[in-house]
N, C-alpha and C positions, 0 to 999 in steps of 0.2 A: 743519194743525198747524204749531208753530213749523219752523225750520229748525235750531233746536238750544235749551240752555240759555239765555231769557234773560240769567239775570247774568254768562254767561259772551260772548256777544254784542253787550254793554253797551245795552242797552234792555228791561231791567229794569223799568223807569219804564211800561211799554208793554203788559208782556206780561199782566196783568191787564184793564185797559179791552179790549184786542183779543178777550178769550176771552169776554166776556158784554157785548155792541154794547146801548146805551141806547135804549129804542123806547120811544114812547108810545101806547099802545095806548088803548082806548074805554074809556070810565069811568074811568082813571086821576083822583087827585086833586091838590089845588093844591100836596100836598110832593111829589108825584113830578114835577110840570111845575117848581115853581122846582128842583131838582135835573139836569132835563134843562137849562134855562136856565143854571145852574153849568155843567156840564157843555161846551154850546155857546160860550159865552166862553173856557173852558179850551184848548178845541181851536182855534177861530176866533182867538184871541188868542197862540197858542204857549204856554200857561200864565203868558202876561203876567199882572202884579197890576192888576187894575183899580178904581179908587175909585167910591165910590159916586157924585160928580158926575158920571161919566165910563159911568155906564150907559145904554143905549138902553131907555129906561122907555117910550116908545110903543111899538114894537115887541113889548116884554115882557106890556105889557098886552092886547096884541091875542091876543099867541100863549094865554094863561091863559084868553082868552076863546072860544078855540076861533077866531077870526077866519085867523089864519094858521099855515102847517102849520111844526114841525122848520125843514125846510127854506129856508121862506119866514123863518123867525127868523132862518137863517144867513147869507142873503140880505144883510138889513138890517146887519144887524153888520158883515158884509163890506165894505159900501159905505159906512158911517157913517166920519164925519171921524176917529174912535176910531182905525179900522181902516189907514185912508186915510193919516194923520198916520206912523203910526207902522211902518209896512211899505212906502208906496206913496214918499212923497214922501221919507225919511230914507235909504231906500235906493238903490242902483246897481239897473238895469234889470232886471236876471238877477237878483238877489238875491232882490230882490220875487218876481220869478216862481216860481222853486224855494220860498221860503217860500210862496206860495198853494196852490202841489201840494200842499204838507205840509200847510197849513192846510186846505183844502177839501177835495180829495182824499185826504188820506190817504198819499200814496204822493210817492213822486221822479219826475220828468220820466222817459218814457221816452226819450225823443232828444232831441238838437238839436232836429231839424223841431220837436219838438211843442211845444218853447220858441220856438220863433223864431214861430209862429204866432200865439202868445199878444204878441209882440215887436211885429210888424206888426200884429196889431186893435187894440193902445193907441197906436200911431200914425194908425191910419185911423178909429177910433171912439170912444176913449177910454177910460177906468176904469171903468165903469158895463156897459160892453158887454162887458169881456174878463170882470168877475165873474160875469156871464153865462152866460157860456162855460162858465165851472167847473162851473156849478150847473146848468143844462140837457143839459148832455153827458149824453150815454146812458151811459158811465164813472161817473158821479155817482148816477144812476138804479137802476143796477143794482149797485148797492155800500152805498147807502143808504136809498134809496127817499125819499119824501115828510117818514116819522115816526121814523129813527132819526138820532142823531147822530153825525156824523161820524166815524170814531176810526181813530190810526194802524194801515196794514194791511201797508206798505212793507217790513218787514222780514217779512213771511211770503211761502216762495216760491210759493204760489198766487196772491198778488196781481199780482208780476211776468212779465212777459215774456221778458225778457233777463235774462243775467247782469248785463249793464250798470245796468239799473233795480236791479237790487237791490241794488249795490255803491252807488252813485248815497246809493239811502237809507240806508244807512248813516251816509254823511254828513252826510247832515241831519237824521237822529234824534239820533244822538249826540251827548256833549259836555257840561258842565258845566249850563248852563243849557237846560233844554227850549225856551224862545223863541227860541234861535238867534242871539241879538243878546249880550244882556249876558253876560260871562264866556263868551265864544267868541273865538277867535282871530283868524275871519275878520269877526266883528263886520258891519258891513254892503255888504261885499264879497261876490263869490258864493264857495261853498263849493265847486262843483262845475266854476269854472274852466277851464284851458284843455281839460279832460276833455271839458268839453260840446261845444266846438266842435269836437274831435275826434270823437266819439263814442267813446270809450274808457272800458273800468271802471275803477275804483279800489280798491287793495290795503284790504282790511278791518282797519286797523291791532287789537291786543285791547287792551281797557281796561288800566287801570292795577289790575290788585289780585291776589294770589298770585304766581304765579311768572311774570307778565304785566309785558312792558315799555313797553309804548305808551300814555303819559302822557292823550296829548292826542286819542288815535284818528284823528290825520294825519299821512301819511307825508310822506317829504322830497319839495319840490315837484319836484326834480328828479333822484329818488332814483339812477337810472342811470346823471347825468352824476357823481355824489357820491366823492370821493376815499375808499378803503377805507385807504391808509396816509400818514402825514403824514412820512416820514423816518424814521428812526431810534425818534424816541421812540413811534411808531406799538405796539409791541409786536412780541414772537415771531407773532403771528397776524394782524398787521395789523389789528385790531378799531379801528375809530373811530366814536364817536358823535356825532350830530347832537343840539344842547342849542337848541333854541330858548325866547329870553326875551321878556316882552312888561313892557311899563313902563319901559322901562329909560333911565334917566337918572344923570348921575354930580353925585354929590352934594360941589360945590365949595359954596363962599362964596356966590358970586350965583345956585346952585340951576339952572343954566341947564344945558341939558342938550348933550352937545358931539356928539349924534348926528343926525342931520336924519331918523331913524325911530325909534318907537316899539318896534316889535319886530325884532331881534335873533337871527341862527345864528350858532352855533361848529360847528365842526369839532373834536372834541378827541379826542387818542388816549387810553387806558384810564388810563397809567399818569399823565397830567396834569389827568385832572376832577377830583379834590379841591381840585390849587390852581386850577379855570378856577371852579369855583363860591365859592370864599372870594370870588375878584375880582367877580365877579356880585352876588353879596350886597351886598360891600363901597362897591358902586355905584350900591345902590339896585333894582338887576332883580329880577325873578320869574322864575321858573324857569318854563318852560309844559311842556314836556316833553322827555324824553330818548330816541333812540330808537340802537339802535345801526345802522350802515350797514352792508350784506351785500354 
């Protein structure tokens, strides 16, 4: 059973596909196989959109023919240049990898080790061998089998080991866009950071909705070293908030932007966000989230 209220956990998105796993069973028909085919892209893709030029139609056709199982469809998709282009070769090393846990697995890296293995076989064998890996693991086996399709399991605590795994996924469930790339903040950087090399969990920041303040569901990357008062205008309680912006360019005459980064922290005390967000506006940023520093 869940670990609490999806909507209140922000993977809402999740918690229906987890409670009824897609399986095709004997005598199903050709709308239940193209539906698992949906399905298999959904997951395999991050719910990337994908166009109709951009479908693996042999593979598709095999799997309807009974020729190749679920699994053997994920397989293909996985290693097709689709897959390849758009996860393998666009991203940083770690990124890639954390995004295949989620996407084949299901779940977040348990350790370091277990990324850094995956690290070393794309070095000594290549892409082709480490999908491999994914899908042959007895982890894979026994989570899925031959004929069900993949589906996120990472936020429920029977799939985890550690507390670290399941903070981990949080990270990489959550967040504006499900594929992890567009309208994310860490975009094709890894999400899970100097965390992983440490083997350290990560604070579960709570969505943005009721009486919830964590915008973006990331906390400050250095939230301990984080100044709690800024002087004077800090407030009777010292409260200062952490505003992180992304987009942010100042909008002169020749449009050129006078920051040599894209995204953007303040530091601002309580009684100064009003005027720190007019100037943000006024400059063209986007607000990504507010979180206050404790």
């Amino acid at each position: 059973m869940p670990f609490g209220p999806a909507s209140l956990l922000g993977v809402e998105r999740f918690s229906d596909e987890s409670e009824a796993p897609l399986e095709l069973l004997p005598g199903d028909e050709d709308a239940k196989k193209e539906q698992i085919i949906r399905a298999v892209y959904k997951q395999v893709l991050g719910n990337a959109y994908v166009m109709e030029s951009e479908r693996q139609l042999i593979p598709e056709s095999q799997f309807k023919l009974g020729e190749i199982s679920v699994r053997e469809l994920v397989r293909r998709i996985a290693k097709s240049e689709l897959y390849r282009s758009r996860f393998f070769d666009s991203c940083a090393r770690y990124r890639y990898i954390e995004l295949t846990f989620r996407h084949l697995m299901g779940r977040a890296p348990e350790d370091f080790e277990e990324m850094r293995e995956h690290a070393e076989r794309l070095d000594s064998k290549g892409y082709d061998a480490d999908i491999d890996s994914f899908l042959d693991s007895a982890d894979y086996q026994n989570a899925y089998g031959e004929w069900t399709v993949p589906f996120q399991r990472g936020w429920k605590t029977e799939c985890c080991t550690t507390l670290q795994e399941f903070t981990w996924s949080f990270q990489l469930l959550r967040g504006n866009s499900s594929s992890s790339l567009k309208g994310d903040l860490a975009g094709k950087r890894s999400k899970l950071g100097g965390a992983a090399y440490q083997n350290l969990p990560l604070p579960v920041i709570p969505p943005s909705s009721g009486e919830t303040t964590g915008w973006s569901f990331r906390p400050s990357r250095n939230l301990q070293d984080a100044p709690t008062r800024l002087g004077v205008g800090a407030g009777e309680e010292g409260v200062t908030y952490r505003v992180e912006v992304t987009g942010y360019s100042a909008n002169n005459l020749r449009r050129i932007s006078r920051y040599t980064r894209s995204n953007r922290v303040f530091y601002v005390p309580f009684d100064k966000l009003s005027e720190q967000f007019k100037r943000i506006h006024r400059e063209g940023g986007k607000i990504a989230s507010i979180t206050p520093v404790t």
